[in-house]
LUMBAGU-500096 format. One record per atom (N, C-alpha, C, O): residue number from 0; residue in three letters; atom name; x, y negated, z. Coordinates in steps of 0.1 Angstrom, whole numbers, plus 5000, padded with zeros to 4 digits. Each point is the difference from the previous one (the first is absolute). Layout:
SITE   i  aa at    x    y    z
SITE NUM ala CA    X    Y    Z
...
//
This chain:
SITE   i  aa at    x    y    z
SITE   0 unk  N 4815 5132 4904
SITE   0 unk CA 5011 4990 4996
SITE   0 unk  C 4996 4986 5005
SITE   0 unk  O 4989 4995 5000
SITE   1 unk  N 5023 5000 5004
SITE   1 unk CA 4995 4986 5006
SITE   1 unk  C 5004 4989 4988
SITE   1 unk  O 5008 5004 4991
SITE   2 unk  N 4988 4984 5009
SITE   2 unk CA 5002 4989 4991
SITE   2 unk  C 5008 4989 5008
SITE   2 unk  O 4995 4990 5005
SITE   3 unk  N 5020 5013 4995
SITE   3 unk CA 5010 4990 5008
SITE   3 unk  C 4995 4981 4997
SITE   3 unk  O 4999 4991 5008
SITE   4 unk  N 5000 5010 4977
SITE   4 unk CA 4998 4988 4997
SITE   4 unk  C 4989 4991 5002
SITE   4 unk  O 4999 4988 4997
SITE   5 unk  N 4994 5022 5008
SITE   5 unk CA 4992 4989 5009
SITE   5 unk  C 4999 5000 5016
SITE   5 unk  O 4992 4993 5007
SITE   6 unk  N 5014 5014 4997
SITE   6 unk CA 5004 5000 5013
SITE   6 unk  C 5010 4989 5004
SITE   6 unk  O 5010 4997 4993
SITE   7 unk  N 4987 4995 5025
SITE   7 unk CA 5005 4988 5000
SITE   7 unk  C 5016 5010 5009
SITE   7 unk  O 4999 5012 5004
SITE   8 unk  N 5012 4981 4997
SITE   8 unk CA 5007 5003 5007
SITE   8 unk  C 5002 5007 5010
SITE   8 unk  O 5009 5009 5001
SITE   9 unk  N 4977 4985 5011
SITE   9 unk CA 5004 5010 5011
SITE   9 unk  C 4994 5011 4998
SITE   9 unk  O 5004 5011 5005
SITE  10 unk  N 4983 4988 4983
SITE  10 unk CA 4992 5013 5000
SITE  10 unk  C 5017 5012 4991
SITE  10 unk  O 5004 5010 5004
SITE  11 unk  N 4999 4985 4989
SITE  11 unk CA 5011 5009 4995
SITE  11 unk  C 5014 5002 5007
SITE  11 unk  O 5009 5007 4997
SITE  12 unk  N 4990 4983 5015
SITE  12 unk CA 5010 5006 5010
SITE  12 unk  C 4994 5011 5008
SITE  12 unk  O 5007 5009 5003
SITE  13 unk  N 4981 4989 5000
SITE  13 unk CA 4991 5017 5011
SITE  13 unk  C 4999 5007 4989
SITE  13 unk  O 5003 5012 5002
SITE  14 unk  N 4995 4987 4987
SITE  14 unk CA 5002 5015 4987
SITE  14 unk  C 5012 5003 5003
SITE  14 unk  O 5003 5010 5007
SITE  15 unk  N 5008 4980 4989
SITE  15 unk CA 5015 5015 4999
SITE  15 unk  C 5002 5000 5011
SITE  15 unk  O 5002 5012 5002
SITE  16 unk  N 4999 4985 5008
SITE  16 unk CA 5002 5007 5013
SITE  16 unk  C 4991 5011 5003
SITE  16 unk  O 5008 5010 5001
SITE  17 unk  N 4980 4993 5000
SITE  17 unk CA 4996 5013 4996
SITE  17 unk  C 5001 5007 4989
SITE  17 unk  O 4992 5010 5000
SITE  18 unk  N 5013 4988 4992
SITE  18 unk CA 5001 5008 4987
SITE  18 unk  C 5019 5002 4997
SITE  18 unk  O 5006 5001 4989
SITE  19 unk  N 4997 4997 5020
SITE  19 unk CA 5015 4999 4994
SITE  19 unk  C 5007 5007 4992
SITE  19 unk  O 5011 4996 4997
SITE  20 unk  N 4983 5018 4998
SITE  20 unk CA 5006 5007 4987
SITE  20 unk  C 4994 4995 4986
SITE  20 unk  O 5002 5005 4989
SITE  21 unk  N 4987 4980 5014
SITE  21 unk CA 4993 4996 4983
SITE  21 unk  C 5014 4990 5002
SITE  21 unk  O 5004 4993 5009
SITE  22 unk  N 5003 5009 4974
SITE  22 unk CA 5012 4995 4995
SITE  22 unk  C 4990 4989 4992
SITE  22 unk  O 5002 4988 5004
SITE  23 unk  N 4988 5013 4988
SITE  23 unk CA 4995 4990 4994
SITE  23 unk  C 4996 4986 5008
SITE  23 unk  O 5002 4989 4995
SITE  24 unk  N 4991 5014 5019
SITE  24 unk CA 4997 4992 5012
SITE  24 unk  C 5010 4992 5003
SITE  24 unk  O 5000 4987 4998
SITE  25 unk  N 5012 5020 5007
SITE  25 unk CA 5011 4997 5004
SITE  25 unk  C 5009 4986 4989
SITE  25 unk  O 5005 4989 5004
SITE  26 unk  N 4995 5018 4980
SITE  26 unk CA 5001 4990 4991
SITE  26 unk  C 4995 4987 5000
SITE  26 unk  O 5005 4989 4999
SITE  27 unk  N 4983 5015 5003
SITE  27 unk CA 4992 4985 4998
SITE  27 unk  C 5004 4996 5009
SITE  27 unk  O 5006 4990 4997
SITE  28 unk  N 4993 5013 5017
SITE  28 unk CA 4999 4992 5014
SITE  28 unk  C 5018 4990 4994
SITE  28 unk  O 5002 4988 4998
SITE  29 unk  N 5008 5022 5001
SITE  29 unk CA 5014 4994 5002
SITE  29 unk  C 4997 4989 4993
SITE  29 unk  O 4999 4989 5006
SITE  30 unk  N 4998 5012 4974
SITE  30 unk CA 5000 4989 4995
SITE  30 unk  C 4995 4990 5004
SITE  30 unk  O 5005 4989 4997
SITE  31 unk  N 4981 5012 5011
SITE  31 unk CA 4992 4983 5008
SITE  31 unk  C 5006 4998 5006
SITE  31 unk  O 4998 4988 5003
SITE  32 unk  N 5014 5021 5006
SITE  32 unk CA 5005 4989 5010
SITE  32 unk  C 5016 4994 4997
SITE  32 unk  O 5006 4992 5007
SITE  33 unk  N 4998 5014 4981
SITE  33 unk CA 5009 4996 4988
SITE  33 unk  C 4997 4986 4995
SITE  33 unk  O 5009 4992 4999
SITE  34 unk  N 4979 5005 4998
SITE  34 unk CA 4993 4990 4991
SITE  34 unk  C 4998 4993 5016
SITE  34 unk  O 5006 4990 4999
SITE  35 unk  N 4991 5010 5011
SITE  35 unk CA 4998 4989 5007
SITE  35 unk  C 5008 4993 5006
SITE  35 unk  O 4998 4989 5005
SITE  36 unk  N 5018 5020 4996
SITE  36 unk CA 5006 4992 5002
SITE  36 unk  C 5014 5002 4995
SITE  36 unk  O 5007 5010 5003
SITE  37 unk  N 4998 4979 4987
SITE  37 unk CA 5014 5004 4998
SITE  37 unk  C 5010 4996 5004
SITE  37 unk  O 5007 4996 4991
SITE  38 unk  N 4998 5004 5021
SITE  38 unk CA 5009 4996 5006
SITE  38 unk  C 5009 5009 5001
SITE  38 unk  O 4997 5012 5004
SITE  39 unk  N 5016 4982 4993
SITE  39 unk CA 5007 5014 4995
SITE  39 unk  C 5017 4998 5009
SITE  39 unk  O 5007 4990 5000
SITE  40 unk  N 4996 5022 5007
SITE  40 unk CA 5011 4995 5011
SITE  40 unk  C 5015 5006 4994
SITE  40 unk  O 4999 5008 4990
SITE  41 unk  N 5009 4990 5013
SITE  41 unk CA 5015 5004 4995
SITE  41 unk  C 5004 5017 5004
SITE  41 unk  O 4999 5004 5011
SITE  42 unk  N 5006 5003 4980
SITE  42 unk CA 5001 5010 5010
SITE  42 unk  C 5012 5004 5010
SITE  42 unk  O 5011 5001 4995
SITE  43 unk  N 4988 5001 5018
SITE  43 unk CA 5005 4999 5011
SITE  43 unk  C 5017 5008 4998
SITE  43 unk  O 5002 5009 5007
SITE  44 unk  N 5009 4987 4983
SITE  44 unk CA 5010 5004 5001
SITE  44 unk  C 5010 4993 5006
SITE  44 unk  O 5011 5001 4996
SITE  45 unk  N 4984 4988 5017
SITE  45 unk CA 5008 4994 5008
SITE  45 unk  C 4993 4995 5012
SITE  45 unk  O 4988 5003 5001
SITE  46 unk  N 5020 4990 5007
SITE  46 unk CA 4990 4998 5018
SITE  46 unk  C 4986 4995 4995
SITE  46 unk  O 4989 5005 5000
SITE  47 unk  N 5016 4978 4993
SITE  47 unk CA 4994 4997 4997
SITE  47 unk  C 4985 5001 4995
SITE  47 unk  O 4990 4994 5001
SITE  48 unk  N 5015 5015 4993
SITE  48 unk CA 4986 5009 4986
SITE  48 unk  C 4991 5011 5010
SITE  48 unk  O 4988 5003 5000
SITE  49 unk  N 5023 5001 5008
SITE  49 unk CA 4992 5009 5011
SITE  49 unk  C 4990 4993 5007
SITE  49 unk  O 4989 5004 4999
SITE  50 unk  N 5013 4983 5010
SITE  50 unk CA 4995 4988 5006
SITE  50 unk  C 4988 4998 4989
SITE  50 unk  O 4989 5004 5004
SITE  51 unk  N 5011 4991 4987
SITE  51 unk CA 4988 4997 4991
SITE  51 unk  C 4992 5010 5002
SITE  51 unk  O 4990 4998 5007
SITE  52 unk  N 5013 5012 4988
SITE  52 unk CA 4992 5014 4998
SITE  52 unk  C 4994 5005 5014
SITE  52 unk  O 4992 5008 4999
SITE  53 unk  N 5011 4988 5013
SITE  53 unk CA 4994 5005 5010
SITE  53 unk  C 4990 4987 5007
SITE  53 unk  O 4990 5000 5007
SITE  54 unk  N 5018 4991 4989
SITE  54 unk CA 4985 4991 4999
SITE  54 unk  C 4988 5003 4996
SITE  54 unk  O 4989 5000 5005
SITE  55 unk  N 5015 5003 4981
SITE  55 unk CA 4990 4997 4990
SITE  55 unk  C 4989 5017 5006
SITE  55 unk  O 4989 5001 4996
SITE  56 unk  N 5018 5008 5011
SITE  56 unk CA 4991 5011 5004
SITE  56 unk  C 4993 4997 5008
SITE  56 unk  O 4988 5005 5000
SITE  57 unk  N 5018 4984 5009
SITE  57 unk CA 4992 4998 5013
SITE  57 unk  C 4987 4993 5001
SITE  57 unk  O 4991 5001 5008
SITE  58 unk  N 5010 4987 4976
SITE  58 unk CA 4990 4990 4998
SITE  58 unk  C 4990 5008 4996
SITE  58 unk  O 4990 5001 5006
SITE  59 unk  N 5013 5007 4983
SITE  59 unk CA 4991 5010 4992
SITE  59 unk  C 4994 5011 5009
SITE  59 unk  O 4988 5001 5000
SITE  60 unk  N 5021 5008 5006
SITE  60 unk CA 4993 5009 5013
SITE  60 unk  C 4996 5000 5012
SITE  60 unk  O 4991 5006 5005
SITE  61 unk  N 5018 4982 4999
SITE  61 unk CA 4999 4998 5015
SITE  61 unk  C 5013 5003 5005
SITE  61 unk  O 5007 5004 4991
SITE  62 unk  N 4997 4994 5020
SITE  62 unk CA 5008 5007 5016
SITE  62 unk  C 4995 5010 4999
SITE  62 unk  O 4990 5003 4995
SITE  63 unk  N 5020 5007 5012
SITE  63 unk CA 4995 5016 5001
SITE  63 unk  C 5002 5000 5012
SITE  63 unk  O 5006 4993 5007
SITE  64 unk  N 4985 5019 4996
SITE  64 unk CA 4990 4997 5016
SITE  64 unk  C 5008 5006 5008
SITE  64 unk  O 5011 5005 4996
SITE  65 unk  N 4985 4996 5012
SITE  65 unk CA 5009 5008 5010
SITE  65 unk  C 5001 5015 4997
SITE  65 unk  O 4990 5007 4996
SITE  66 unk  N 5025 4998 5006
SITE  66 unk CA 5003 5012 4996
SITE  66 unk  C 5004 5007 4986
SITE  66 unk  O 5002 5012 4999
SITE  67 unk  N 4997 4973 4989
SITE  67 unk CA 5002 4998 4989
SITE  67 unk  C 5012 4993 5002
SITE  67 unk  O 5003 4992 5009
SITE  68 unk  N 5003 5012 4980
SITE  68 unk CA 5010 4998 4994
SITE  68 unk  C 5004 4991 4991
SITE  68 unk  O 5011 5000 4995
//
């Protein structure tokens, strides 16, 4: 058993990515990145809202690479 709570971020981003069926991992990870940022966007039921929302993917994820969608 691992101890999330003292694991820093990235070490608990390489846990659930290899462990991706631990739901407890997964919990914790969501809520730290819940708690670090709350910026909160509209939900996309117009151009406009769609435009926000695909920004806000691209700042957070990136551009999708070639061959992505």
């Amino acid at each position: 058993m691992y101890e999330f709570e003292t694991m820093s971020m990235t070490e608990l981003k390489t846990y659930v990515m290899s462990h991706r069926d631990d739901d407890a991992a997964w919990g914790k990870y969501i809520a730290r990145l819940v708690a670090l940022d709350r910026k909160w966007y509209p939900a996309p039921i117009d151009k406009a809202g769609e435009e926000i929302i695909q920004e806000a993917f691209k700042q957070r994820l990136g551009a999708p690479t070639e061959g992505e969608s």
